[in-house]
BATOR-316516 format. One record per residue (C-alpha): residue in three letters; x, y, z. Coordinates in steps of 0.05 Angstrom, whole numbers, plus 5000, padded with zeros to 4 digits. Each point is the difference from the previous one (the first is absolute). Example, Ala and Ser with C-alpha at 12.3 -4.5 7.8 and 13.67 -1.06 7.14 Angstrom:
Ala524649105156/Ser502750694987/
This chain:
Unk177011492581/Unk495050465030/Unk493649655042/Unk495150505035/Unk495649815052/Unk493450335007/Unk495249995044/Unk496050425059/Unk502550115060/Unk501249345042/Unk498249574938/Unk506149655022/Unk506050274954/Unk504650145057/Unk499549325026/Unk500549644940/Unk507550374996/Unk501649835067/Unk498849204972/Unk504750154945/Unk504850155037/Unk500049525051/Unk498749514945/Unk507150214970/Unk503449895071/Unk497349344999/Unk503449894934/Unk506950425022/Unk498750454942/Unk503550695034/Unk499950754966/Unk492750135011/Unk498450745005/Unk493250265029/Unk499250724993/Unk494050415044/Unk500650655030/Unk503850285050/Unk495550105054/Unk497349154989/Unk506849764999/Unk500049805071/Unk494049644998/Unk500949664931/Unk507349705037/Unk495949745053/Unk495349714950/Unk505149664981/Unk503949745056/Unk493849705025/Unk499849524938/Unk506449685033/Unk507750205017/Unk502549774935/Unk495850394956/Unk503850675015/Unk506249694980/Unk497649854924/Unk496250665002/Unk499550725022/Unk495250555004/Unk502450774976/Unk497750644983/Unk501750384940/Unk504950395045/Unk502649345031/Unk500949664930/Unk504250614976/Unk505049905061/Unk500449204987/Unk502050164927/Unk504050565013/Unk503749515053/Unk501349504944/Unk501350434942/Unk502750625026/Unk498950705029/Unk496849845064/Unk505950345040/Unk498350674961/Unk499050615048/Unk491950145001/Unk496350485020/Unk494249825044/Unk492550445010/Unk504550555043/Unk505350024958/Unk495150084934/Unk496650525038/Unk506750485017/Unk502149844924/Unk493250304972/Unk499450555052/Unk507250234969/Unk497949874929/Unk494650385016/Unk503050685032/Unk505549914955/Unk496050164944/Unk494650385037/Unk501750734961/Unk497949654926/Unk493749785025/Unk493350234971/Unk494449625036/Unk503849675056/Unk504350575030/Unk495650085068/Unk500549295010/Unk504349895058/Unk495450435049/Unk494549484987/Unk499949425054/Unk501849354956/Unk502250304946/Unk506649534989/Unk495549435015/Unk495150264946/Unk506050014951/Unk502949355013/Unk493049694989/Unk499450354938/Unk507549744975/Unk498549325032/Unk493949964950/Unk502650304935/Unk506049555014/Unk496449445003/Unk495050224933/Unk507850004974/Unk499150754987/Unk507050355006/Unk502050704994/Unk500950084927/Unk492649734994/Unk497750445049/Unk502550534965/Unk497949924934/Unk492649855029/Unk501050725026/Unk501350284929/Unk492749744983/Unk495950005064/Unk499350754999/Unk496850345058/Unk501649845080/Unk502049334982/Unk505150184950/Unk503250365061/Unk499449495047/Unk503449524959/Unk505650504992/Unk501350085063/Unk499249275022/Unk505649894943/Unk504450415023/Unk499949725073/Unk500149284985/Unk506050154953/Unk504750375063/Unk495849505043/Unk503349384955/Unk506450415003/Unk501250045072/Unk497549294999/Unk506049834956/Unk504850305048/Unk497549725066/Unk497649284983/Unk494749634962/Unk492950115019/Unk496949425034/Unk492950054945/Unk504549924935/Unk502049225029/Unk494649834962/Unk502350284930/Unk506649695017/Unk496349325015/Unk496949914934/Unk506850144972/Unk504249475031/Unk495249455023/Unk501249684943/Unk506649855018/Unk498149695068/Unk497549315021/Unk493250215014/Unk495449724945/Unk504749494976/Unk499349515054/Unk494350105027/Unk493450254982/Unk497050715020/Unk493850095035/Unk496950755006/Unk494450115048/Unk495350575049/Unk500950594942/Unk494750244963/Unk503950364951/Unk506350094987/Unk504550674977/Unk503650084936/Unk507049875033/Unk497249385034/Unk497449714930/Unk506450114970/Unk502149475056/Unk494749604984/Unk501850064925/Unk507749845011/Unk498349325035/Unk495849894946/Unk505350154945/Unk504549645038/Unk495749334992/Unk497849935076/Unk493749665019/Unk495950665029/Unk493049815035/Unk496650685021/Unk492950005050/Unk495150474989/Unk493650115038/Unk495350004936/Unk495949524971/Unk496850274935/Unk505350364954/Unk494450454969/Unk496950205068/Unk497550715002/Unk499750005080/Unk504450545025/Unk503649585056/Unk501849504949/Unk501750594943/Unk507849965024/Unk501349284999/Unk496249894935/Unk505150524969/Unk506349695035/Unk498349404969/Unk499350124922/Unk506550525012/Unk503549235017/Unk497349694947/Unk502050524952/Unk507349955029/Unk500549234989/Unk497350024930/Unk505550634986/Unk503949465029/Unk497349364962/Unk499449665070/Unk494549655004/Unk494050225047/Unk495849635037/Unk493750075046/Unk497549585060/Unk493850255030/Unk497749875086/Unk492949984989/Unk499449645082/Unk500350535053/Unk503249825073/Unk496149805045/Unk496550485041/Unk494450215035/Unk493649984957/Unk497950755013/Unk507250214989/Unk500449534926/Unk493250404977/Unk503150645028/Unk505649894954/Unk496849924937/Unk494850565017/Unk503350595029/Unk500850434940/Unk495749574962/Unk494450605002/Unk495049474966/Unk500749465053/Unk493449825036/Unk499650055078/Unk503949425034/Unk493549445022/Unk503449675047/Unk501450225082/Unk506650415009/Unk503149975064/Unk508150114974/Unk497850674977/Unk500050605057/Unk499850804994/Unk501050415059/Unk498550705009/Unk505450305051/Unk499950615039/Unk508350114975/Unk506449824983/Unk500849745070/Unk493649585016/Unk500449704917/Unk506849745031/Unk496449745069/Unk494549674952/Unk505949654961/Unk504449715058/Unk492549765031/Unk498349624940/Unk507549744998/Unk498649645065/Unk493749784993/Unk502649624930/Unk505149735040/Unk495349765058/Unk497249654936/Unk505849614987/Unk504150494951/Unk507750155011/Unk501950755003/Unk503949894936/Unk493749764960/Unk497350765015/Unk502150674958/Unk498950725016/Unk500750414945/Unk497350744983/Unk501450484931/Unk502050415050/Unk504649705046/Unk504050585014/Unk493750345039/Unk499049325042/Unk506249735008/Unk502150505056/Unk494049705043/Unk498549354976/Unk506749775038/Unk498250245072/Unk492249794994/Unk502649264986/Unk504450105058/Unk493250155042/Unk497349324978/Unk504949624997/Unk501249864938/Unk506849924962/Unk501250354934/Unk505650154943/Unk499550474955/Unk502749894932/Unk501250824989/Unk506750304995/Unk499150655055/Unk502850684983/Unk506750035030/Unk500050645024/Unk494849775050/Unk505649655031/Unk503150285058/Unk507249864976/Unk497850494945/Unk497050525046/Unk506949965031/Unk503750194944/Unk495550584974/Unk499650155064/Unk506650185008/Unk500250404929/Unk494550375023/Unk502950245066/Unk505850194962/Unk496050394942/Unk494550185057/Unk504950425036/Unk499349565062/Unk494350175013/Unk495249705049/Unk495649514966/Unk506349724953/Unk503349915061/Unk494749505040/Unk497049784931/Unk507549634992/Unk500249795075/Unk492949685005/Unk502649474940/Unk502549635058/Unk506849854964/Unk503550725025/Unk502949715063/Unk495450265048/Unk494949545037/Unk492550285008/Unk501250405074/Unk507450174972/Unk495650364944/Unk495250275055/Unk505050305042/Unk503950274936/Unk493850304969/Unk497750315069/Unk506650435009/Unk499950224922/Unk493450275019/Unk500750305067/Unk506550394962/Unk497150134934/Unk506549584970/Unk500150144922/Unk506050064950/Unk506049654981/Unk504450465041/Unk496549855065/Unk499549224989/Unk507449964985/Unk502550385072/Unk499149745066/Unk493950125033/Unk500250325080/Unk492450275005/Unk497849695068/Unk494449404988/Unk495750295035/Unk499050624970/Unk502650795034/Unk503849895062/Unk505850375047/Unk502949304997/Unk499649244988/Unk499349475041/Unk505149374996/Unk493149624972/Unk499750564949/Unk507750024986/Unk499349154980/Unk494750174962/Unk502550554961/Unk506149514985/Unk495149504973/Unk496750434959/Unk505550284970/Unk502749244979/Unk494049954970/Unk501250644960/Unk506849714973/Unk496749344989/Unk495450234954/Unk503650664974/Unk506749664988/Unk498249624938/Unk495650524969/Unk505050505005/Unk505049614969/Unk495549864943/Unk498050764994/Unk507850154989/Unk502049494954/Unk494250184952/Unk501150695008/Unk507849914986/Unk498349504937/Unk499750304935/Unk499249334966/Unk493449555003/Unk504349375014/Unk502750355065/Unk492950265020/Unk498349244992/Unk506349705041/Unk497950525056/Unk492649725004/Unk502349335002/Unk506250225050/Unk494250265049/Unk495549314989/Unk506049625023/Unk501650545053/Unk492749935037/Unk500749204995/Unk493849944957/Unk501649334969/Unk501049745073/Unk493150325028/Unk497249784936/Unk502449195009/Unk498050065076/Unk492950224987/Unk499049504958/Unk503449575043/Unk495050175049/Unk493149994956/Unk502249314981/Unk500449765071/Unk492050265011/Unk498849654937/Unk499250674962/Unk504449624938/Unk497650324938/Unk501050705036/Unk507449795022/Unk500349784923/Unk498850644979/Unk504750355047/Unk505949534975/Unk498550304929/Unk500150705024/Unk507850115006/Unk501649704928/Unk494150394973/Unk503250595021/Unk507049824979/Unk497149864928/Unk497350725006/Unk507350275016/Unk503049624937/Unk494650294961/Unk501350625015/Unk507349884999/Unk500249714924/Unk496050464978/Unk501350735022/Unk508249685013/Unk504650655022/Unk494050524963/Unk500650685041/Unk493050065034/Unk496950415061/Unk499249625063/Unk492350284992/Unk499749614927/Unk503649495025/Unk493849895052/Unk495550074957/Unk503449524947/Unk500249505073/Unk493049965013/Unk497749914927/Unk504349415005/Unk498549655056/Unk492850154984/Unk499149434945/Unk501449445044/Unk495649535035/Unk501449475050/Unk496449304996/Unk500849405028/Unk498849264983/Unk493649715037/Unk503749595068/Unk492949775028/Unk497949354978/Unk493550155021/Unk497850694999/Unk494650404963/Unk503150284933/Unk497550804988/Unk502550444950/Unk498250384927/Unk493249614965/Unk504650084928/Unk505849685028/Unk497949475052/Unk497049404957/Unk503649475038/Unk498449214985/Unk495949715058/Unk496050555021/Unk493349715015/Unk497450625041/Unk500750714967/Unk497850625053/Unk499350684950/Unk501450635038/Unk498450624979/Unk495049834937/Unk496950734976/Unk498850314949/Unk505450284958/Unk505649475038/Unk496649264978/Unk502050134943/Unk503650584988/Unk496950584960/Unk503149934934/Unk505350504978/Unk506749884968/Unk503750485048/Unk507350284990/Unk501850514962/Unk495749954939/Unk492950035006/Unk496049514947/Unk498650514944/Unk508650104997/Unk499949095007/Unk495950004940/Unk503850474963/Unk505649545016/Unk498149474970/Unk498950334936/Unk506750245002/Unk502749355013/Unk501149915069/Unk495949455026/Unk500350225065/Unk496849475050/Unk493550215037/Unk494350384968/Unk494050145042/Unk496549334976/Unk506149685008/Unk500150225080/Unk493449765006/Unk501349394975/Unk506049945040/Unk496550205058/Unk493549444992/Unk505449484979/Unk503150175068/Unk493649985039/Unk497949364970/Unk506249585016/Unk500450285066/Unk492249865024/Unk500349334966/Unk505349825038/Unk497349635066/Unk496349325003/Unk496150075058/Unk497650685020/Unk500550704973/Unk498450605054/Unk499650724978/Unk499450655045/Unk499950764989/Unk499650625035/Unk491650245011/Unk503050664991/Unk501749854925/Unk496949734944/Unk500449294991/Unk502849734933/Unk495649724951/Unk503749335001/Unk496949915069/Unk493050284981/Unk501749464935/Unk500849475061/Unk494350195032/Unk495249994940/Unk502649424976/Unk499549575070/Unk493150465033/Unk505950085052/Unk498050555059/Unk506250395038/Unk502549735064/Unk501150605058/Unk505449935044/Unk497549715070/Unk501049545060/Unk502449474952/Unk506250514989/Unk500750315060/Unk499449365040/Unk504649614950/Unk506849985042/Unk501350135078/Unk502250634992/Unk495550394956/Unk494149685044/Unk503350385061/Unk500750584977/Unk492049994975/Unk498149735069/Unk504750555035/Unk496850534950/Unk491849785005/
């Protein structure tokens, strides 16, 4: 049977699913499946532990991803080599030069930044439309023009692309293909019902899941944040669609479908209910009442938006709020995240981002590339103190000092005069040297060996390597050679004794992160002959698809991260950084490597491809609007006077006659330290 449950956002679907299932503990009834994305997963677990211990043994919350590995583990093929985001990267980057001389539209493409990225977004999405090569290329034979040449091209990468695919393991993004063909040989949806929940659409390969639990009988309840199935409003276009696309499936089926509508919204502040309804309601009259959960502040930058965000923080707290009742979120994270961290620190208050970082930020990183580039930089001066400033080259911060001092004063450059012993006096021309100079010419020089040694032996065995898999032992030869998993495990080590645990998280994920990289690498390109300058190159593309992330360890803390991906349950007090013009939402375009004319085209050639420009839009309000309606007790926006606000806040503003707040001694004077250093500057 299929049930959907519609309703607006907080009309009080989620909960009612949370009762089901704690309802089926009570009654021991196990094999209950609740599906939500990946990035709610955590939350939705917690959700449910909190309805009691026993509930999580008759139940269990997955992602798509997370439901193929549970069937996989019951029916088979879970031990099958994958490759992961680096591995699918080096696998197209080869498909792609491979076939580079055939090319008619794409043969620049590699001397564009992103280009591989570009690709596997644009195979990721005609995968998922269920478009494979032969149907690209017979839509080629009748697109005619640019297109039919783009779809040429793209053919004939995705098929070497699927070919080296073959040979080196499966790719992670078909799981889904081969979960709709074997879930209906698993337990899940025959002894227990399935509960789907936080999408607002779903793609082709994930309805053909869908579809298979329905063949196979199982009782599928899906929530989607609609309430009126012919709606015209553009947030709600998405869901509206999702829904008869079900419906259709279960009378292909002959299941039976059923709908249950939530009418009741949650409770919440009265300002913030009317706010709900009327936000992209453009006929809504003025809000009558007084509205004092609604703020806008006008911010001289990135930095003081962030001050005006940890001040009102506290002062909810002083009010009686927990940090974890509070969410700071932005569409652009990426621009605030650097500094929202260290302002917080200022005031005191504690904070977890829920956003994976790049991991080539990491210093464990910088080590590594470091060292490649020293070797492919010729030694020269900035490689050299670029590696040793990582911290994890051996050398302390005076070691460095005195190290970098000396290459200076002797204009030190080249492999040749890093590998022989140094005897240049310390301090520079001189008939002789002092017994101080003579020590610390000796300790110099040991630091020269110290940090030339392993270097050196890299340089060599990748020189001396034909193969990739040797080039590969050798990098991971000179990661055990400098004791990086050891530095690694003490730092963190370290960070977790001055409470720093989500950072010593991250630096316990950086040695297997890198290993993965190496077995990528190693599976893929195997004993292929390749230049120790491709074989860099090759590296870094690798290692640059990875992020680190750690699970939230704070009970208490303030949760920041992406507006689109943070929509935690029990938020009551939602700060919006960052909300201009062209971010809140995001100007509509369907992006990648076909511009909307070419998506249209598509379509009439049969390949329903997924996002149009109206569909972006929509996907972009739908986002909006579950994110803002999120919190029960206060909602806080700020931008940048330098930019132009976004009409969602003018929207706020007209509809509650609300007037911008300026930064001011409420801010400044919100925490002890902050208030000093405006005293100590005034």
């Amino acid at each position: 049977m299929l049930r959907l449950y519609l309703g607006r956002a907080g009309s009080g679907k989620t909960s009612y699913i949370l009762n089901e299932l704690s309802q089926r503990a009570r009654e021991k009834r196990g094999g209950n499946v609740l599906i939500v994305p990946e990035q709610y997963s955590h939350d939705c677990e917690r959700a449910l532990a909190a309805l009691g211990d026993d509930v999580c043994l008759w139940s269990e919350v997955l992602s798509f991803t997370r439901l193929a590995s549970r069937v996989f583990a019951e029916t088979g093929g879970l031990a099958r080599p994958t490759l992961d985001a680096g591995g699918r990267a080096l696998a197209m980057s080869l498909a792609y030069m491979s076939v580079s001389a055939s090319l008619r539209v794409y043969d620049v493409g590699l001397r564009r930044p992103d280009f591989v990225r570009s690709l596997l977004s644009a195979y990721d999405e005609l995968r998922s439309a269920r478009a494979g090569t032969d149907k690209l290329l017979e839509a080629s034979e009748r697109a005619g023009g640019s297109l039919a040449g783009k779809l040429s091209d793209l053919a004939l990468i995705f098929e070497r692309f699927e070919a080296v695919k073959e040979r080196s393991g499966a790719d992670a993004r078909d799981d889904l293909e081969r979960l709709a063909d074997q879930i209906g040989e698993s337990s899940v949806g025959s002894t227990g019902g399935v509960w789907i929940d936080g999408f607002t659409d779903f793609t082709h390969q994930e309805l053909r899941v869908i579809d298979e639990l329905l063949k196979k009988g199982a009782d599928v309840t899906v929530c989607l944040g609609v309430e009126d199935l012919s709606t015209d409003e553009p947030h709600f276009r998405l869901p509206a669609r999702t829904a008869w696309k079900l419906l259709d499936l279960a009378k292909d089926r002959g299941v039976a479908g059923e709908i249950v509508y939530f009418p009741k919204g949650r409770d919440r502040d009265p300002a913030l209910a009317y706010m709900e309804r009327a936000l992209l309601d453009y006929s809504a009259p003025p809000y009558e009442g007084a509205c004092g959960s609604i703020e806008v502040w006008a911010a001289g930058g990135v930095s003081e938006e962030c001050a005006v965000a940890a001040a009102r923080a506290l002062e909810l707290v002083r009010a009686g709020a927990r940090y974890r009742d509070i969410a700071v979120v932005s569409p652009s994270f990426s621009e605030y995240a650097p500094i929202l961290e260290g302002v917080f620190a200022r005031y005191g208050v504690p904070v977890t981002s829920t956003e994976k970082s790049d991991i080539l930020e990491k210093p464990a990183m910088a080590m590594l590339l470091g060292a490649l580039d020293v070797i492919s930089g010729g030694w020269d001066y900035q490689s050299v103190f670029k590696y040793l400033r990582t911290g994890l080259a051996g050398l302390g911060l005076s070691e460095c000092d005195e190290l970098e001092n000396y290459v200076l004063k002797w204009n030190i450059r080249g492999e040749s005069a890093w590998s022989r012993r140094w005897d240049m006096a310390p301090g520079g021309y001189s008939d002789g040297m002092s017994e101080e100079d003579l020590r610390a010419l000796e300790r110099i020089d040991s630091y020269r060996v110290l940090v030339s040694g392993p270097i050196l032996r890299l340089a060599g065995a990748l020189g001396s390597e034909d193969g990739a898999l040797g080039k590969t032992r050798a990098v991971y030869t000179f990661m055990e050679d400098t004791g990086l998993y050891f530095k690694l495990e003490e730092k963190a080590r370290k960070l977790k004794e001055r409470g720093r645990t989500d950072l010593a998280q991250e630096y316990r994920q950086l040695w297997q992160t890198l290993v993965r990289a190496l077995t990528q690498l190693a599976a893929i390109l195997g004993e292929t002959e390749i230049s120790r300058d491709e074989f860099l190159r090759l590296l870094k593309l690798v290692l640059a698809q990875y992020r680190v992330g750690v699970i939230p360890s704070s009970v208490d803390s303030v949760r920041a991260g992406d507006m689109t991906r943070l929509r935690a349950r029990g938020v009551k007090h939602l700060i919006v950084l960052g909300a201009v013009d062209g971010a809140l939402p995001v100007s509509a375009a369907s992006g990648g490597v076909f511009s909307d004319d070419e998506r249209e085209k598509l379509r009439d050639l049969g390949i329903d491809t997924l996002d149009d420009r109206e569909d972006s839009l929509a996907r972009e309000l739908s986002g909006v609007y579950m994110s803002l309606t999120v919190p029960t007790g206060s909602l806080t926006f700020t931008y940048p006077d330098t930019r132009r606000r976004s009409y969602i806040v003018s929207r706020m503003e007209k509809i509650f006659g609300l007037t911008e707040k300026l930064p001011g001694a409420e801010v400044w004077s919100a925490a002890p330290e902050p208030c000093f250093e405006l005293a100590a500057s005034g």
